[in-house]
N, CA and C of each residue as an Amber inpcrd file, in Angstrom:
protein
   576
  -9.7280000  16.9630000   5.5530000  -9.8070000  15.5880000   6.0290000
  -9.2580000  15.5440000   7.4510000  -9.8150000  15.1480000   8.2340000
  -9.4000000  14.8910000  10.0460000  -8.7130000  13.7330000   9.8610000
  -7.7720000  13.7600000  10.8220000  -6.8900000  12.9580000  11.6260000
  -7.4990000  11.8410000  12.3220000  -7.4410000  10.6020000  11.6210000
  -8.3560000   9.7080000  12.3960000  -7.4920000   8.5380000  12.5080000
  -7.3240000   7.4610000  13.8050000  -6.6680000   6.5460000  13.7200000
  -7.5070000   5.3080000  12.7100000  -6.5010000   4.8830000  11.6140000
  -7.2980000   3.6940000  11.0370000  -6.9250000   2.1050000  11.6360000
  -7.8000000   1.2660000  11.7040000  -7.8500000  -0.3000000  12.2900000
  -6.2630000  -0.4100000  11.5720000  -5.7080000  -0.6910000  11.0340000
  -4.4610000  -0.8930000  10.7200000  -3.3860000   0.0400000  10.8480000
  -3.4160000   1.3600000  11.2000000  -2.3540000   1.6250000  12.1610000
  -2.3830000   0.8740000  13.4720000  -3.4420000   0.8550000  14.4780000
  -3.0840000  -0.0170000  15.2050000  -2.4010000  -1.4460000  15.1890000
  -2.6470000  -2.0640000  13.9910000  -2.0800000  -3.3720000  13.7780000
  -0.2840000  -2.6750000  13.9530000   0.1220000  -2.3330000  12.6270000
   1.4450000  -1.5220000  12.7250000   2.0010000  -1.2830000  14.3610000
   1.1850000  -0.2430000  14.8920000   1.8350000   0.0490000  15.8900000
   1.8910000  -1.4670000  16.9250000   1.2770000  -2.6170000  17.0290000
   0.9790000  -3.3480000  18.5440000   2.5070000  -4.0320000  17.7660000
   2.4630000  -4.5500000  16.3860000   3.7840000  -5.0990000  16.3500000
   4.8830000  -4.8400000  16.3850000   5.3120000  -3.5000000  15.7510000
   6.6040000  -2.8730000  16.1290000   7.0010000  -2.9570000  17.3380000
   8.4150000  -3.3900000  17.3930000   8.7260000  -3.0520000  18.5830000
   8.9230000  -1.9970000  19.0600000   9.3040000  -2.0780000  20.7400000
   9.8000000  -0.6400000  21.3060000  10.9950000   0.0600000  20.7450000
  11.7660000  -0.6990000  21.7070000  13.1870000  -0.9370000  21.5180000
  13.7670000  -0.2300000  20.7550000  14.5490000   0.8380000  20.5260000
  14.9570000   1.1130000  19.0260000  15.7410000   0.2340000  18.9560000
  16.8830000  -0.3160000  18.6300000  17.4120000  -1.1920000  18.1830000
  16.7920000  -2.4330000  17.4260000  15.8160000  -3.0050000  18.4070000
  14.6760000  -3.6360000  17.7080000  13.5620000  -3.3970000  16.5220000
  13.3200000  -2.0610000  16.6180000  12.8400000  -1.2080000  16.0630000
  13.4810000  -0.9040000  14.5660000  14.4260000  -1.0570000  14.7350000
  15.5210000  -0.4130000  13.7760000  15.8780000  -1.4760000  12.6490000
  15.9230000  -2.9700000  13.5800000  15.7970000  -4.0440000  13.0060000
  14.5110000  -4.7970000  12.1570000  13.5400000  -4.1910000  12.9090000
  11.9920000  -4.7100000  12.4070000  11.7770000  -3.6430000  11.1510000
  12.5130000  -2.4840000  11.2720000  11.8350000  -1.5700000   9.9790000
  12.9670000  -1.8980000   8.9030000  14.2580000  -2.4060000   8.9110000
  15.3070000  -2.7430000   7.8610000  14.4420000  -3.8310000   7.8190000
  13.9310000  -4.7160000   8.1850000  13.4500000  -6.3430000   7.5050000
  12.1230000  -5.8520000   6.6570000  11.0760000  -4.8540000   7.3330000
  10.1870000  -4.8560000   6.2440000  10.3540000  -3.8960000   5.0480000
  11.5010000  -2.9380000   4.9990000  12.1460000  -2.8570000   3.7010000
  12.6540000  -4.0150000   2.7200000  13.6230000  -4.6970000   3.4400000
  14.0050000  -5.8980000   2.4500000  13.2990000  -6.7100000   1.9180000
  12.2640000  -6.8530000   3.0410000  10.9320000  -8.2000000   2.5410000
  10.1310000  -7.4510000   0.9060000  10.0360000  -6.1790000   1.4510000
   9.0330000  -5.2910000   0.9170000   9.7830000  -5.4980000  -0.9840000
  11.4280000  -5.0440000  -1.1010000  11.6670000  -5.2040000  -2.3130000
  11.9120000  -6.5310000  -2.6900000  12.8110000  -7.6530000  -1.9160000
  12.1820000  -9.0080000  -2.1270000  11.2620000  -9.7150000  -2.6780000
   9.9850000  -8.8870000  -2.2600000   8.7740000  -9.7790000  -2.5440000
   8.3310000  -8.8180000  -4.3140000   8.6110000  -7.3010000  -4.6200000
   8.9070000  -6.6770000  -5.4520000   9.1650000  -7.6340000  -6.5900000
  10.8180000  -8.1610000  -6.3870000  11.6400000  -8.9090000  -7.2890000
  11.2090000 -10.6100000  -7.4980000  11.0480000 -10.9950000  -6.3740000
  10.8860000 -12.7240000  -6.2220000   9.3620000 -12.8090000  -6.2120000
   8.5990000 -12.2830000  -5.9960000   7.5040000 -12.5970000  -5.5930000
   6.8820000 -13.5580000  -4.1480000   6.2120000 -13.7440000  -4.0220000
   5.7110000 -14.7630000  -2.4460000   6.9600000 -15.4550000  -2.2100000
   7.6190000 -16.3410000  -3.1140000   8.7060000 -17.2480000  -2.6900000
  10.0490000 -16.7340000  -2.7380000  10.1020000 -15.1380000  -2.3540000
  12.0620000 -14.8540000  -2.0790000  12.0310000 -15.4790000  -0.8300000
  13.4610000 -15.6160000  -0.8110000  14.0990000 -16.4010000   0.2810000
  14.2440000 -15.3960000   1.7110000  13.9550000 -16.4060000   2.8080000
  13.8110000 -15.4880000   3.8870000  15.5310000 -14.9170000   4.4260000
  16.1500000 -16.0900000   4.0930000  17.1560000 -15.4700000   3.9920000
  18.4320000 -14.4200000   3.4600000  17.3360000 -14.6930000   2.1540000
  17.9390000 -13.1570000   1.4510000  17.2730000 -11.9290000   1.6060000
  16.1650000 -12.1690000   2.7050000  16.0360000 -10.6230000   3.2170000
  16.5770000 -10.4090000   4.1960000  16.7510000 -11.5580000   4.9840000
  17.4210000 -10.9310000   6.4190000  19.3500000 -10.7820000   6.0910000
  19.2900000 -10.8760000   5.1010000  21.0660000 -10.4500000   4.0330000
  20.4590000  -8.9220000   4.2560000  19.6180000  -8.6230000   2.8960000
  19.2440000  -7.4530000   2.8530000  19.4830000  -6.4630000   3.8960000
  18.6710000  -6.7950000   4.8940000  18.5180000  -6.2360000   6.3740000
  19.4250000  -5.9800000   6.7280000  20.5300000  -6.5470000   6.9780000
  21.8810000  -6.5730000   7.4570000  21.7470000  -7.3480000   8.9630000
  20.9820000  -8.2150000   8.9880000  20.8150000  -9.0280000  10.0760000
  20.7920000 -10.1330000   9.9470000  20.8010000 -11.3200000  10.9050000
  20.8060000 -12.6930000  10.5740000  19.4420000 -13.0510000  10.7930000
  19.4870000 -14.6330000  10.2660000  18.4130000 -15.2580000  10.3130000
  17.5240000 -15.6480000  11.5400000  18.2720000 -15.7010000  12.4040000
  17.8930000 -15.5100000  13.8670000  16.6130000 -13.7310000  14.3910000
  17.2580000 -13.0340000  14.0350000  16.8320000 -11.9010000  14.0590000
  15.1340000 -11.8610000  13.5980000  15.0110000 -12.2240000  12.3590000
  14.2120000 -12.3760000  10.9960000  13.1580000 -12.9060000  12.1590000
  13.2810000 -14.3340000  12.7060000  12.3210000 -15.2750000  12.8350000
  11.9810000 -14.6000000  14.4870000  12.6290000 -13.7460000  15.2460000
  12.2970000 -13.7540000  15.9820000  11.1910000 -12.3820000  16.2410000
  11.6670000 -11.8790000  15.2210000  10.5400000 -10.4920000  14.3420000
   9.1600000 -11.4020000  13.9610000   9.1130000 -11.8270000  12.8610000
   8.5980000 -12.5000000  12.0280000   9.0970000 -14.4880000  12.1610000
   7.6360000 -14.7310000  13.2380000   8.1740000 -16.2130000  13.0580000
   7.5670000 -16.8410000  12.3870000   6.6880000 -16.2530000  11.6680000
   6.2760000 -17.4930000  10.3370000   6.2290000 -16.5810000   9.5230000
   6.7570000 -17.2980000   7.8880000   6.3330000 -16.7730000   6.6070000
   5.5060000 -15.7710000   6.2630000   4.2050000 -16.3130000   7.2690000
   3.0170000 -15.4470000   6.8930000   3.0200000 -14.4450000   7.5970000
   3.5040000 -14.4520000   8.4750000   3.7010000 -12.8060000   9.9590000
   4.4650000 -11.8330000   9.1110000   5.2570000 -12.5210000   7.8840000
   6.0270000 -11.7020000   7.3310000   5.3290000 -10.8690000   6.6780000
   4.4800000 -11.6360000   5.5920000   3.7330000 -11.3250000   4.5600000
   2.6580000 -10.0820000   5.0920000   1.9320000 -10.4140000   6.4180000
   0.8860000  -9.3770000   7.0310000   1.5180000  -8.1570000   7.4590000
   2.9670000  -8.4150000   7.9150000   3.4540000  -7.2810000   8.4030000
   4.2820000  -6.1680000   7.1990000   4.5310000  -6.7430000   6.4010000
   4.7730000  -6.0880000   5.0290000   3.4680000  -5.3810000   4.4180000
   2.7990000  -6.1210000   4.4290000   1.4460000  -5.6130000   3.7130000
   0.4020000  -4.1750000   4.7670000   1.0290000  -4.9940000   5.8190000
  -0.0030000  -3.4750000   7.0960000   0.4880000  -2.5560000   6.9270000
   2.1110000  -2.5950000   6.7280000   3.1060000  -1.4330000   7.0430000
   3.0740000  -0.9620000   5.7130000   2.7870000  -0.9130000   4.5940000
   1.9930000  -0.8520000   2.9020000   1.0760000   0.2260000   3.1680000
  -0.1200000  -0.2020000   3.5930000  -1.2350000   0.2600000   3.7670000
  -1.6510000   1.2280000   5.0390000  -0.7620000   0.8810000   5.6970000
  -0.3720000   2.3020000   6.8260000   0.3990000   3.3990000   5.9320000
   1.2740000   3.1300000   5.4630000   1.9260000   4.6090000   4.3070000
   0.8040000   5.0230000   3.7440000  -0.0430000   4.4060000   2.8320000
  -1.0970000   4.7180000   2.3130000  -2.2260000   5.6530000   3.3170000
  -2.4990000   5.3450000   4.4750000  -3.2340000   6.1580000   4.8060000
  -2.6210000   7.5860000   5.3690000  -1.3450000   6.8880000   5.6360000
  -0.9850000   8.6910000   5.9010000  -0.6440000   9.0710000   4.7600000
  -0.1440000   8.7590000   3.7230000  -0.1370000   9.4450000   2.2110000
  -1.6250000  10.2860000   2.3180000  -2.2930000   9.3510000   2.4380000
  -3.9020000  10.5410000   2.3220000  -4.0510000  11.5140000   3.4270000
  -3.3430000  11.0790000   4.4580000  -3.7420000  12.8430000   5.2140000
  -2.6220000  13.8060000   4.9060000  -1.6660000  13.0700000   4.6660000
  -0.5350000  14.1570000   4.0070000  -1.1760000  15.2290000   2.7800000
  -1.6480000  14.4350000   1.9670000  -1.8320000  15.3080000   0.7320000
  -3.2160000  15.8280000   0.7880000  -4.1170000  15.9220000   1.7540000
  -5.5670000  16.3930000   2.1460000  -5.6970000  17.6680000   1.7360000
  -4.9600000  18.1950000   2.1160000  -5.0260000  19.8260000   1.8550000
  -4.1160000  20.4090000   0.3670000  -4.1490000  19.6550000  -0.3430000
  -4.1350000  19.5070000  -1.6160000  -5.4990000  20.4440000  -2.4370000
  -5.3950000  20.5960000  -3.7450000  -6.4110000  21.1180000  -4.2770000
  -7.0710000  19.4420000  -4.7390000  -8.3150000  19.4130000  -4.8770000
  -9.0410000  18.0370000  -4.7480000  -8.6450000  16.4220000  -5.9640000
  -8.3670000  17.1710000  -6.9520000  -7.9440000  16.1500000  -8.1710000
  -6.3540000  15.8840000  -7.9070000  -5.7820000  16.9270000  -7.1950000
  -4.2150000  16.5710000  -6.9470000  -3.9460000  15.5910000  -5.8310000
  -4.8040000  16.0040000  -4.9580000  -4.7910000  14.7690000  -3.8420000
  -5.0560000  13.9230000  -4.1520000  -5.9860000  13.2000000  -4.7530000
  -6.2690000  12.1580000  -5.6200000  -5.4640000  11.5040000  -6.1430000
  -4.9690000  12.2110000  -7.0850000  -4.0710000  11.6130000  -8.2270000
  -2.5500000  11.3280000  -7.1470000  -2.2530000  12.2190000  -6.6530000
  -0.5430000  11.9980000  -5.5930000  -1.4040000  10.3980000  -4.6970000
  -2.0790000  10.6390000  -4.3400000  -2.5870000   9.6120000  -3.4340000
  -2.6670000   8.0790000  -4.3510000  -3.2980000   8.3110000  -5.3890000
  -3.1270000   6.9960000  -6.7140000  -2.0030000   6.4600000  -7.2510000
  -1.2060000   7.4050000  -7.0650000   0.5370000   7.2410000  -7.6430000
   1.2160000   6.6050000  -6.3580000   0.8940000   6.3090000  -5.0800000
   1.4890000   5.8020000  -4.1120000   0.8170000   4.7480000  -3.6950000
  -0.7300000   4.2860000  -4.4000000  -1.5820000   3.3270000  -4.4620000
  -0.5730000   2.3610000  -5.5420000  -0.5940000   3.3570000  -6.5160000
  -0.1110000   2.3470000  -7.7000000   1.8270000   1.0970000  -7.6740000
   2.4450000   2.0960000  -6.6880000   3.1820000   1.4910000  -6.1650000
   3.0630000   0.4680000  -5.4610000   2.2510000   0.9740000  -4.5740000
   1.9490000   0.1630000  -3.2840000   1.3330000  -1.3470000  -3.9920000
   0.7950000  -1.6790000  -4.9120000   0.3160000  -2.8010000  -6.3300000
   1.3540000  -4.0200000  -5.9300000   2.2940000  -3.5010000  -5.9320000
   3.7330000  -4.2580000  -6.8400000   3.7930000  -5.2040000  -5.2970000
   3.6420000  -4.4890000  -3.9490000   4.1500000  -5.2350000  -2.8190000
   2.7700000  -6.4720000  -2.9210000   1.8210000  -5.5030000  -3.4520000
  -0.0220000  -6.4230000  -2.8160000   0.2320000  -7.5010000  -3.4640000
   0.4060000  -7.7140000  -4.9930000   0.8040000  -8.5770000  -5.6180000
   1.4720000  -9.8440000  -5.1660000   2.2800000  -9.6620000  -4.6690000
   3.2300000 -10.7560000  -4.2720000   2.2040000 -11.3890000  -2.8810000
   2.3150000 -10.1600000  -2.3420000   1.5040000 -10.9110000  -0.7150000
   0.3490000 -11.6070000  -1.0310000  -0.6020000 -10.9060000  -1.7190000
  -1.0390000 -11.7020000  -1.9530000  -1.9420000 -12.7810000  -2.1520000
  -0.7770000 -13.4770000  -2.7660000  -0.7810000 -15.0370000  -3.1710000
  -0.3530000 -15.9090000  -1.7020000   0.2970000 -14.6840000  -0.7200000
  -0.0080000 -15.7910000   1.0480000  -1.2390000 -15.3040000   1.7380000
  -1.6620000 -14.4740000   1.6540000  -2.9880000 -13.8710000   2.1190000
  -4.4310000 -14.3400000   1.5900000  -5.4110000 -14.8470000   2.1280000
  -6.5600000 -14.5930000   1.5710000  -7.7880000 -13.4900000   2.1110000
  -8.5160000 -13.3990000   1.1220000  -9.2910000 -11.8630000   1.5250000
 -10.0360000 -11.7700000   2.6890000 -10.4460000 -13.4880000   4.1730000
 -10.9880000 -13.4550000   5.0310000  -9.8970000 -12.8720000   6.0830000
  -8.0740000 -12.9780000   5.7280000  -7.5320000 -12.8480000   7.0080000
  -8.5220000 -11.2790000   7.9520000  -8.1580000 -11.3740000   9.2670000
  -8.2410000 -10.1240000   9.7660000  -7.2850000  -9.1690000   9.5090000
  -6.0650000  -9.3710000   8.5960000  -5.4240000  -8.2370000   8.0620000
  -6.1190000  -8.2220000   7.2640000  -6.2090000  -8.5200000   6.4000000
  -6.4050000  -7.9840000   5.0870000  -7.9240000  -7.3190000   5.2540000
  -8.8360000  -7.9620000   6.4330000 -10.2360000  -6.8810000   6.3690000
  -9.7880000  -5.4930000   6.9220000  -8.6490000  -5.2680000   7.8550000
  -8.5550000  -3.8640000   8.4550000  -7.6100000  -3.2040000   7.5940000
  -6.8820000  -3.7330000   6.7680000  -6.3750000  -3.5060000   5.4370000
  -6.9820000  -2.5140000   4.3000000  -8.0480000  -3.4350000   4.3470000
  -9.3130000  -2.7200000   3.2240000  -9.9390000  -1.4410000   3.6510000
 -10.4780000  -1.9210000   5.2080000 -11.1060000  -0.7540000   6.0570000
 -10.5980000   0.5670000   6.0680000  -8.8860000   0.3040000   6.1870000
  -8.3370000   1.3100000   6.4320000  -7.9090000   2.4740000   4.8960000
  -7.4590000   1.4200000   3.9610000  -7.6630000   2.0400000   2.6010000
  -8.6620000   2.8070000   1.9360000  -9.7250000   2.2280000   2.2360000
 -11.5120000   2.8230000   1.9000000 -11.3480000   4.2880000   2.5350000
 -11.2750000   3.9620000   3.9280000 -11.1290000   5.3540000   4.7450000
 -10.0090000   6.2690000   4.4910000  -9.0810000   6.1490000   3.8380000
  -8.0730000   7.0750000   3.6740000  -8.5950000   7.0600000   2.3250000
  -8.5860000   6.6770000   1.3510000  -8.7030000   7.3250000   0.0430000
 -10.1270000   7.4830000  -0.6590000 -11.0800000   6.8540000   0.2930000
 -12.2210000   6.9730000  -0.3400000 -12.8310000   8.5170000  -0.3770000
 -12.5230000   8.9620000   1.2490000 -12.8510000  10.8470000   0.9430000
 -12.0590000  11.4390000  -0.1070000 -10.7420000  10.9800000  -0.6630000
 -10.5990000  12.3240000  -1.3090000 -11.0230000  11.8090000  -2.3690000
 -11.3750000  10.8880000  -2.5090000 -12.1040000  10.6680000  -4.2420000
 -13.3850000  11.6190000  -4.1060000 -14.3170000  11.3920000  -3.5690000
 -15.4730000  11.5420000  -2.7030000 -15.3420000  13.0740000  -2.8190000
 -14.4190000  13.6780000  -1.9130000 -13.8900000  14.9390000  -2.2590000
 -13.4870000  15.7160000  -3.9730000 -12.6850000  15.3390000  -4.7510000
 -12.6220000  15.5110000  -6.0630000 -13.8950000  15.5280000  -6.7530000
 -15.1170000  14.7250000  -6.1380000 -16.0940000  14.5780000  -7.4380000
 -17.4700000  15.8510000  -6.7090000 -17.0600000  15.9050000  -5.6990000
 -17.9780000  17.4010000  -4.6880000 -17.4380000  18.2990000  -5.6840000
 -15.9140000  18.7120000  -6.0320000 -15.5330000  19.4560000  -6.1930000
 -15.5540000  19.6980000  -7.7170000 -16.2850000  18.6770000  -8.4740000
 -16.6100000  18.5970000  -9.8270000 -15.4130000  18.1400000 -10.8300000
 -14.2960000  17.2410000  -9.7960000 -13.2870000  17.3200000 -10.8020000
 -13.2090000  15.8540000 -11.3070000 -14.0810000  14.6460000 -10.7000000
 -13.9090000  13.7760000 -10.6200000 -15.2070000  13.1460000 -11.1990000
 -15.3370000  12.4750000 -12.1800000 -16.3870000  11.5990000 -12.6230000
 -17.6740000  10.9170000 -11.1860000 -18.5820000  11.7210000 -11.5350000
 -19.5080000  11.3000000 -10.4360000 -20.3380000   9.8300000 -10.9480000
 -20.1230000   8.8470000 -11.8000000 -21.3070000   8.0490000 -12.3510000
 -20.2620000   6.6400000 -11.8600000 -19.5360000   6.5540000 -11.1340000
 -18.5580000   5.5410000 -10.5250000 -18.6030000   5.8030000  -9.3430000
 -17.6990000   5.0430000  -8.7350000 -17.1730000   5.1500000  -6.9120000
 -16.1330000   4.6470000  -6.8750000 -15.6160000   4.7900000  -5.3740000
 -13.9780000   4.6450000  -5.1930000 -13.7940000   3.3310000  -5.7790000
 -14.3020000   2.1580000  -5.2350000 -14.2340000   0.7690000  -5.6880000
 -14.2070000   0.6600000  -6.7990000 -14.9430000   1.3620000  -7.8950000
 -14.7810000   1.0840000  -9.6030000 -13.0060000   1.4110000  -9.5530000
 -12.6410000   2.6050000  -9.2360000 -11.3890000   3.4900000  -9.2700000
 -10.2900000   2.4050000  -8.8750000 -10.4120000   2.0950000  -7.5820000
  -9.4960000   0.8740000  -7.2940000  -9.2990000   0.1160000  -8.2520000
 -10.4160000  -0.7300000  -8.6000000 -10.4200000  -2.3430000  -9.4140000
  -9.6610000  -1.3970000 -10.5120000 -10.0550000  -0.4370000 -10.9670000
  -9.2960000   0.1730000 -12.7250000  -7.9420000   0.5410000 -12.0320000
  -7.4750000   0.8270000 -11.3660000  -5.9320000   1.1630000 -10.9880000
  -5.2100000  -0.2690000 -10.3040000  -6.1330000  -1.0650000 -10.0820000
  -5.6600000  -2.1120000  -9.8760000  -5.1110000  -3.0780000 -11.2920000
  -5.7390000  -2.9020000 -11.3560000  -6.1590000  -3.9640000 -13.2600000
  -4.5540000  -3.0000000 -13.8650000  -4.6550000  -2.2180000 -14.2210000
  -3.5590000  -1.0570000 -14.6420000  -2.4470000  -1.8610000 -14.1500000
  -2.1870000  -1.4910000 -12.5860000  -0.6930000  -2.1450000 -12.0960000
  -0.4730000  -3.2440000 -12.1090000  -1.7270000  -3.9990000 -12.5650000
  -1.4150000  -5.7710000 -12.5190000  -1.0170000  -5.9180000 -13.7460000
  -0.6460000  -5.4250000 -14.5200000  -0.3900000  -5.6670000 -15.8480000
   1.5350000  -5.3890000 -15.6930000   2.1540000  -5.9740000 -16.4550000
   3.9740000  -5.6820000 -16.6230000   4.4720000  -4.7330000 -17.6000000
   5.3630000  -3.8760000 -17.2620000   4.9950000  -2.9090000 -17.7520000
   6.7270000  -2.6550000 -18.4870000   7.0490000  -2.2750000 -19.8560000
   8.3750000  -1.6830000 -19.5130000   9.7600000  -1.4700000 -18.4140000
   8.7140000  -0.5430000 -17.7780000   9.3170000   0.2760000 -16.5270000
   8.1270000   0.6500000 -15.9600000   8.5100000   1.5750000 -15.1240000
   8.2230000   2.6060000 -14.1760000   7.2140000   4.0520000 -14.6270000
   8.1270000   4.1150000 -16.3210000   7.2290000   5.4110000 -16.8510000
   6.6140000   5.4180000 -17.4890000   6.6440000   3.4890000 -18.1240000
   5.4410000   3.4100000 -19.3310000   3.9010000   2.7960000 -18.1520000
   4.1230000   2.6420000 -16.7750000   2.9130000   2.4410000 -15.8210000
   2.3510000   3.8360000 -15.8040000   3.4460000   4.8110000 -15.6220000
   2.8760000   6.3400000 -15.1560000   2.4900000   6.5420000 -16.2570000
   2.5240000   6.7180000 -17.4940000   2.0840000   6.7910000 -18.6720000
   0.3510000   6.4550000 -18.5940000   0.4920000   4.9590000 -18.7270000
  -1.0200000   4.3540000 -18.7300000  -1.8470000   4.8550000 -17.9440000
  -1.3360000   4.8870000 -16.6250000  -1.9830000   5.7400000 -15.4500000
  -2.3760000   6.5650000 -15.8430000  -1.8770000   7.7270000 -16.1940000
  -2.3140000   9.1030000 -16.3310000  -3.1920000   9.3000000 -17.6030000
  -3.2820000   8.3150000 -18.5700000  -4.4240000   7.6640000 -19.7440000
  -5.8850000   7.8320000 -19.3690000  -5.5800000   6.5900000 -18.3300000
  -6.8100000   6.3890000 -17.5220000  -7.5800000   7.8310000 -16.7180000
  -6.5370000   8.0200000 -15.4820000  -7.1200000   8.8730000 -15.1360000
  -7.6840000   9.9740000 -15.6520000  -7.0570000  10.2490000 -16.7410000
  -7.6860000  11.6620000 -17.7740000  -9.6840000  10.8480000 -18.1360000
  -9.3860000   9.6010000 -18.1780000 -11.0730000   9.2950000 -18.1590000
 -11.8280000   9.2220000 -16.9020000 -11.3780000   9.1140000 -15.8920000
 -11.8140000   9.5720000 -14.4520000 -12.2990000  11.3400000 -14.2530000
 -11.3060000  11.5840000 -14.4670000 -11.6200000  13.3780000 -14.9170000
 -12.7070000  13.9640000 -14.8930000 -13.1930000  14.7600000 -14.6410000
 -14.9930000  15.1220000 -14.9630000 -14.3050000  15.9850000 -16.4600000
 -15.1370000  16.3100000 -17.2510000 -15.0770000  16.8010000 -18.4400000
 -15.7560000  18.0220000 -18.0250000 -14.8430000  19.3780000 -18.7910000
 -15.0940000  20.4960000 -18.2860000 -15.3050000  21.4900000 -19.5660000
């Protein structure tokens, strides 16, 4: 898989700041937002992330001055891990990349979830969002099923909506999701 910039790293990169200090501050807030929105869903308090952060409320708004700047910038910086998760694990054997790449999808659920319910599917995040997801994980699916390991009578999009559907559901924990997960995927599988 080549090294390609996706429409939403650029988003990521134009907002971060330079600054490290700033920098330093903008990446502690979209941690806090990130488990915030985890725990509370759309409506945690902005001020109990910028607690989190270890910064004040001042800080927060001048990062993020509306609600929703929050929500896009949580969600880009989501889906930017995600695509470098997929060039990270490229050179993987083809069903392993896949599957490591699905297990950091399936996480990545818990933040989409919350956002959301502030997002709708016309923003221009959320289309370079998609763009950029398709393109990072759609080859190695694409890849796995060349390689005969992967159910060829579907496509990435079936794969999504079923790993989606999966993490939208409440689960125990942590290991009864990885559990179900790995259910499923054994029916993704090509049969050998």
């Amino acid at each position: 898989m080549t090294t390609q910039p996706f429409p939403v790293s650029e988003i990521v990169a134009a907002r971060r700041p330079h600054r490290k200090d700033a920098a330093r501050n903008y990446d502690a807030l979209l941690s806090a937002a990130r488990e915030a929105f985890a725990e509370h869903g759309a409506e945690a308090s902005l001020e109990d992330i910028a607690r989190r952060a270890g910064v004040g409320i001042g800080t927060l708004y001048r990062n993020f001055p509306t609600r929703r700047h929050l929500f896009e910038s949580v969600y880009a910086d989501e889906v930017n891990t995600l695509c470098h998760v997929a060039q990270e694990v490229a050179d993987l054997e083809p069903w392993e990349a896949l599957t490591a790449w699905l297990d950091r999808f399936a996480g990545y659920m818990v933040t989409k979830r919350a956002v959301r319910e502030a997002l709708n599917d016309e923003s221009e995040i959320f289309a370079a969002c998609r763009d950029s997801m398709y393109g990072a994980g759609g080859p190695l699916f694409e890849r796995a099923q060349r390689a005969g390991e992967a159910r060829t009578d579907m496509d990435f999009v079936d794969l999504l909506r079923m790993v989606s559907g999966i993490t939208g559901t409440v689960f125990d924990d942590d290991a009864q999701r990885d559990r179900v997960l790995a259910v499923a995927l054994d029916g993704v599988r090509a049969k050998r």
